[in-house]
N, C-alpha and C positions, 0 to 999 in steps of 0.2 A: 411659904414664899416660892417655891420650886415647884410645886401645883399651879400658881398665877401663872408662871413662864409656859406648863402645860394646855392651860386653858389659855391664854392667848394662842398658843401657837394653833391648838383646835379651831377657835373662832377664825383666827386671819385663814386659816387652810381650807377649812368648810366656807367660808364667805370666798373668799379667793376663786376660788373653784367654781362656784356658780358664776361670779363675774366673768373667769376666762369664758365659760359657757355661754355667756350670754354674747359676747363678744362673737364667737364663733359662728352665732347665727346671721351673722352681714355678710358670711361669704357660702359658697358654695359646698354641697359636703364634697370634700375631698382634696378641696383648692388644698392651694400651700398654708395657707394660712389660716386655713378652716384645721388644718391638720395640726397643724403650730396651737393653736387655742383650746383645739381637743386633747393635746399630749400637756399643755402647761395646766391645763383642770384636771387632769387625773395625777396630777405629781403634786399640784396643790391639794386634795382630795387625799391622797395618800399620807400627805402628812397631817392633814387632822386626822385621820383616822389612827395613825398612830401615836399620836398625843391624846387621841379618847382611850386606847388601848391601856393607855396607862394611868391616865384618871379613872376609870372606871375601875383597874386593879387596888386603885390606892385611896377609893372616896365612895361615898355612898351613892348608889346611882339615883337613887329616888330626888337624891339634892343636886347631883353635877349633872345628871342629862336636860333635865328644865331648863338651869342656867345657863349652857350651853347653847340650846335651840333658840332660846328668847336672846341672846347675844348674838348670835349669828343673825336673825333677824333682823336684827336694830341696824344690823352694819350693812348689811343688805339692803334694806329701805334706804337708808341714807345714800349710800352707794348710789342705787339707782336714782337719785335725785342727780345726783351731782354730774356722774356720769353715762346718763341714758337721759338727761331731760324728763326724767318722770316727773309728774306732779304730784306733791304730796297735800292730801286730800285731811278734811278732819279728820273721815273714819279709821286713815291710816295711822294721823298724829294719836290718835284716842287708839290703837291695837299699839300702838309701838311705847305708849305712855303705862299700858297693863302691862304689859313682857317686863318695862322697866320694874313697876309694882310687884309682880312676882318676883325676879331676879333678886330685889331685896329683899321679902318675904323668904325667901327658900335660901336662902347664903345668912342666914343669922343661924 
């Protein structure tokens, strides 16, 4: 159970981080709030990385960095629907429907 809270906190950190990122590109480098977007992704980013720091001491990496990646993915895709107006395409439902497929494959 106290792995779940690890790997949440990796996936919201690593997804997080790319969203501040992504956010960041509507403004200027350097603006205030290009600045703001680049310092909240690297404090996002910082804390998945030290929630992987510790999954990876406490789990076998061959099964928690797959689930991992394909989980941040999932939340990412989504994400960018929701909030970038992306469109999500078959090819994308069909790559996000595999990640799913491994994720359970590899966590049994």
């Amino acid at each position: 159970m106290r792995n779940l809270l690890f790997i949440a906190a990796s996936v919201a950190g690593s997804a997080v981080s790319q969203i501040f990122l992504k956010y960041s590109t509507a403004y200027k480098p350097f603006a205030t709030r290009w600045i703001l977007f680049i310092l909240l992704s690297i404090l996002s980013s910082t804390v998945g990385f030290g929630a992987n720091f510790i999954l990876f001491k406490e789990e076998e990496m061959s099964k928690i960095s797959p689930i991992l990646t394909a989980a941040v993915m999932v939340v990412v895709v989504v994400a960018s629907i929701f909030l970038f107006n992306e469109k999500m395409t078959m090819r994308k439902g069909v790559g996000v429907g595999f990640a799913v497929v491994a994720v359970v494959l590899l966590a049994r």
